[in-house]
GUKOL-109931 format. One record per residue (C-alpha): residue number from 1; residue in three letters; chain; y, x, z. Coordinates in steps of 0.05 Angstrom, whole numbers. Each point is the difference from the previous one (the first is absolute). Example, Ala and Ser with C-alpha at 12.3 -4.5 7.8 and 13.67 -1.06 7.14 Angstrom:
% residues 2
    n  res  chain       v       u       w
    1  ALA      A     -90     246     156
    2  SER      A      69      27     -13
This chain:
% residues 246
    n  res  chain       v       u       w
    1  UNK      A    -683     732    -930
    2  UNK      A      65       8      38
    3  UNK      A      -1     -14      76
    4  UNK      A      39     -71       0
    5  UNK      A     -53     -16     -45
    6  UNK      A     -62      33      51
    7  UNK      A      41     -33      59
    8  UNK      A      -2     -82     -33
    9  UNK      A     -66       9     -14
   10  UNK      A     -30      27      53
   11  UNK      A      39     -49      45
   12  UNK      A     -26     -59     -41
   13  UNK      A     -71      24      14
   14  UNK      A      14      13      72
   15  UNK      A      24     -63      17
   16  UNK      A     -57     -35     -47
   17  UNK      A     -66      32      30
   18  UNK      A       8      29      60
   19  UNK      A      56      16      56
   20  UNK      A     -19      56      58
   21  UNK      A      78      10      16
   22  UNK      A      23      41      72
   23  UNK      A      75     -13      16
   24  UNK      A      25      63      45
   25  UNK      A      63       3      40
   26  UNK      A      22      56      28
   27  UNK      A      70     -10      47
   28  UNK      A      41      48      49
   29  UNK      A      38     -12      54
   30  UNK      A      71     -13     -34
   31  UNK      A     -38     -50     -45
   32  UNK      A      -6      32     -70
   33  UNK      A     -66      17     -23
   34  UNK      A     -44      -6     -66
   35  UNK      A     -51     -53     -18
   36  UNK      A     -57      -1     -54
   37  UNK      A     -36     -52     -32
   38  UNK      A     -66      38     -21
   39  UNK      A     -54     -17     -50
   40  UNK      A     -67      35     -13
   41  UNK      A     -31     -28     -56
   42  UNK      A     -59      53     -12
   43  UNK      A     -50     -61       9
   44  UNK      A      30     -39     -50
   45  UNK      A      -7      65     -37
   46  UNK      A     -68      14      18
   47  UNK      A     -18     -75     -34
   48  UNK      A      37      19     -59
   49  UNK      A     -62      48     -12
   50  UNK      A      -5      60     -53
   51  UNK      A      53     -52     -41
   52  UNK      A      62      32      32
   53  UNK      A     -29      60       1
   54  UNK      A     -13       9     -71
   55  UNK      A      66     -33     -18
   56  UNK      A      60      49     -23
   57  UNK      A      39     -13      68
   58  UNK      A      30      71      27
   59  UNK      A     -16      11      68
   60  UNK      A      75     -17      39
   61  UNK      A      37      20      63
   62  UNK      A      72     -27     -15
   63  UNK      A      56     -21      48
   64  UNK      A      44     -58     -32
   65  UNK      A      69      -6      27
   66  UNK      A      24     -77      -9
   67  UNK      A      69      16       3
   68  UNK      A      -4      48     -53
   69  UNK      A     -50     -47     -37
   70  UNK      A      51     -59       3
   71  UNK      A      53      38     -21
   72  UNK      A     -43      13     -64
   73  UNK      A     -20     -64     -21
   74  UNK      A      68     -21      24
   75  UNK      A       8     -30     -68
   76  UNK      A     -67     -38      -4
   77  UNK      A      12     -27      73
   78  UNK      A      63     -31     -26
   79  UNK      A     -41     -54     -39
   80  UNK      A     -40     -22      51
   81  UNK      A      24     -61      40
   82  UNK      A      44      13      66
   83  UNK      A     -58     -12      36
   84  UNK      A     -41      54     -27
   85  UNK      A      49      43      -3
   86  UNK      A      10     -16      70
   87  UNK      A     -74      21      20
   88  UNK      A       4      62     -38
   89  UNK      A      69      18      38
   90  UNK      A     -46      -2      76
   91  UNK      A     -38      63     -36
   92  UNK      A      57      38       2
   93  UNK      A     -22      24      68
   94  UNK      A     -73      26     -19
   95  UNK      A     -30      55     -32
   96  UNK      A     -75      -8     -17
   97  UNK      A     -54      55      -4
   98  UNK      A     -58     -17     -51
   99  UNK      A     -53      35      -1
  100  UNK      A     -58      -9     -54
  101  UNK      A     -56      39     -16
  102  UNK      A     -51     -28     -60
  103  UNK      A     -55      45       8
  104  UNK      A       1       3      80
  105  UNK      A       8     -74      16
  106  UNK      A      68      11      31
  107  UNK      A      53     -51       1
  108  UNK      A      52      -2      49
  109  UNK      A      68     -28      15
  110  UNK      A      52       7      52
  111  UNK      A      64     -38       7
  112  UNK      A      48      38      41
  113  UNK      A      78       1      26
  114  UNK      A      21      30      59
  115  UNK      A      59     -48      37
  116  UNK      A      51       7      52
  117  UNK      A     -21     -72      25
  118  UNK      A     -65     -27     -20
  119  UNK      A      35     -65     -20
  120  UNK      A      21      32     -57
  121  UNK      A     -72       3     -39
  122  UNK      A     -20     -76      25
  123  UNK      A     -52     -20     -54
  124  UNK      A     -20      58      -6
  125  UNK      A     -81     -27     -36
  126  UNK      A      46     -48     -45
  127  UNK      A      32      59     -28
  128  UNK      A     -62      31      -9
  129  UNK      A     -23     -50     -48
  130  UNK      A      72     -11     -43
  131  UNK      A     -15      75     -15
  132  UNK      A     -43     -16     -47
  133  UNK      A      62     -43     -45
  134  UNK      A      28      56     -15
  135  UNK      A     -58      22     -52
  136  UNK      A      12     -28     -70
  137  UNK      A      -4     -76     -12
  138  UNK      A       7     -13      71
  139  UNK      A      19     -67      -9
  140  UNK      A     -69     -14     -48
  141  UNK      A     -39      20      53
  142  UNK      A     -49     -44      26
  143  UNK      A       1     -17      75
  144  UNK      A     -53      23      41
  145  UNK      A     -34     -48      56
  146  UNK      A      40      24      43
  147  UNK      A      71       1     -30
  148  UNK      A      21     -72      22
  149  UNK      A     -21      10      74
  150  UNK      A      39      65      12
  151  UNK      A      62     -20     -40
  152  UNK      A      -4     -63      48
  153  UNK      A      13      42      61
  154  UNK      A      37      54      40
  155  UNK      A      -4      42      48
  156  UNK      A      59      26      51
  157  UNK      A      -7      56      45
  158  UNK      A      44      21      56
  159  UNK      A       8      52      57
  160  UNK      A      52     -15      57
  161  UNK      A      -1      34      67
  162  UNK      A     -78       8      24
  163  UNK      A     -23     -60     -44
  164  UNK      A     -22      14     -76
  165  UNK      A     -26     -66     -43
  166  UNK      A     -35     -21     -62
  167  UNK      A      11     -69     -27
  168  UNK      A     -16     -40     -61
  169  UNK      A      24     -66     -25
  170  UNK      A     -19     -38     -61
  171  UNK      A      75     -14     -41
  172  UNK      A     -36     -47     -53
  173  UNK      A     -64     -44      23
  174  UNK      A     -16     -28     -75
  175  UNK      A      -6      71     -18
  176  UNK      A     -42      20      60
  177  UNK      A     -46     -55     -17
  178  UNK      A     -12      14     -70
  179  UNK      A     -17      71      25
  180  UNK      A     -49     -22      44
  181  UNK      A     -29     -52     -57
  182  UNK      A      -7      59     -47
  183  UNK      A     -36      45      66
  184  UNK      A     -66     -40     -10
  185  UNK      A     -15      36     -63
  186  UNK      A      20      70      30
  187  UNK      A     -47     -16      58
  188  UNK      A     -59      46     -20
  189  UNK      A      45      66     -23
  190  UNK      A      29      -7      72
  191  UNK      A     -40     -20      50
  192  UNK      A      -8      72      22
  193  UNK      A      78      25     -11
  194  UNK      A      31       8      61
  195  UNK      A      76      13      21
  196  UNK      A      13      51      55
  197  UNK      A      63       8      40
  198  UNK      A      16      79      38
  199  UNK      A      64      -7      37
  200  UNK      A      20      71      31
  201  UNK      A      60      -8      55
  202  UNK      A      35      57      42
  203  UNK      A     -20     -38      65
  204  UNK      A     -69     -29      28
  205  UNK      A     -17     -69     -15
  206  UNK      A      13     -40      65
  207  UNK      A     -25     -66     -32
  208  UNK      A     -17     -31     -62
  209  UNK      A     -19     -85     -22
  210  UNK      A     -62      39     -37
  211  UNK      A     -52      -8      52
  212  UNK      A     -42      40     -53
  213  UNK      A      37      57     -24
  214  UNK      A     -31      67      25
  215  UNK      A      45      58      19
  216  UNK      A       3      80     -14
  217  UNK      A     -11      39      67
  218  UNK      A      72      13      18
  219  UNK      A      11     -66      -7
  220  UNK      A      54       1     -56
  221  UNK      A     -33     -19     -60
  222  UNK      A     -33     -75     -17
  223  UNK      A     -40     -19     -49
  224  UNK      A     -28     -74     -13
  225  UNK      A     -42     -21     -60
  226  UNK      A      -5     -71     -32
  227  UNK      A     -44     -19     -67
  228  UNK      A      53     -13     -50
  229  UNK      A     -21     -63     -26
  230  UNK      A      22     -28      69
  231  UNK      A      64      33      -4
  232  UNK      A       1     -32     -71
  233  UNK      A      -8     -69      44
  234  UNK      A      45      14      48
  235  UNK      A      49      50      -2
  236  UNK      A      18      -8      69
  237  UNK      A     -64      33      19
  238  UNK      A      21      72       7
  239  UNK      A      72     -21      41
  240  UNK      A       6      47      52
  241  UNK      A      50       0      58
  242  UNK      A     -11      79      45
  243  UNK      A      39      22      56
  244  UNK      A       3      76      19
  245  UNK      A       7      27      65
  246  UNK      A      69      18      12
């Protein structure tokens, strides 16, 4: 099975059964940095059983390129609508690390792209997910419970002066609210996935709107934790406004 194809389905059960996801920033001083959307899916391996192990899956450690992957299927992407095409094109930034092995109960994905201002990878978990079209059939694929609800939102970061923010909107409500119609069958599978922000800056935190978020000991590094069927609710639940010290 070729990686595209490893990559769709995976994502599809990812996004169906269960979703432990840890979004890292790292930024410097002159504002450029590298953020990761992260995935461990060795529990959803672990309820797969002896099945996956006993399947004829190679064990994987792989690093896809999307620019180089786009520029493959260039061809293929040129029959998709403009709008597809046009969430395939906000890849071009990432690479994505994938990491499976059958017999161990190992699955893991990373997102990555470093940036010289973080605006440039806003949506970064959206991207995540359209990963996953460029397997084959992407546009038979059924949607997951959670496909309406993310497509229905965005997120925007940005880092000016001392002040670094996280913010999400929803940009189409009837789509938002069929996601969360379709959530109350997905209820069970997720009531224990969580999604975890780690935000690393070159200066102490001076302040933060998350009363909760706990700190590393110099100071520099937050990290604040929500169950993700309430971000599914509200996607406004992890926005995040931090001042450094100067």
């Amino acid at each position: 099975m070729k990686r595209t194809q490893i990559l769709a389905c995976a994502l599809v059960a990812i996004f169906a059964y269960s979703c432990n996801f840890t979004e890292e920033i790292h930024i410097k001083e002159d504002g450029s940095g590298k953020l990761s959307i992260n995935f461990d899916g060795s529990e959803l391996m672990q309820m797969a059983g002896d099945e996956m192990a006993q399947s004829d899956e190679k064990p994987m450690d792989s690093i896809i390129s999307f620019k180089d992957l786009l520029a493959e299927k260039k061809d293929s992407i040129a029959q998709l609508s403009p709008e597809e095409q046009a969430k395939l094109k906000r890849l071009e930034p990432f690479n994505l690390h994938m990491v499976m092995k059958p017999e161990e109960k190992i699955m893991k994905f990373d997102l990555f792209s470093e940036f010289k201002n973080v605006s440039e990878v806003n949506d970064a978990f959206n991207s995540f997910k359209e990963a996953g079209m460029l397997g084959p059939g992407q546009s038979k694929q059924q949607p997951t419970p959670l496909s309406g609800s993310e497509q229905a939102t965005e997120v925007n970061y940005t880092f000016k002066g001392n002040t670094f923010s996280r913010k999400a909107k929803i940009v189409d409500e009837e789509l938002f609210q069929q996601g969360l119609d379709s959530l109350a069958g997905a209820e069970m599978f997720l009531s224990g996935s969580t999604y975890t922000i780690k935000y690393h800056f070159p200066r102490k935190v001076k302040s933060t709107n998350l009363e909760e978020a706990t700190f590393s000991a110099d100071g520099k590094t937050l990290i604040y934790e929500v169950p993700f069927l309430d971000l599914m609710r509200d996607p406004t639940a992890l926005d995040l406004q931090v001042k450094l010290e100067k």
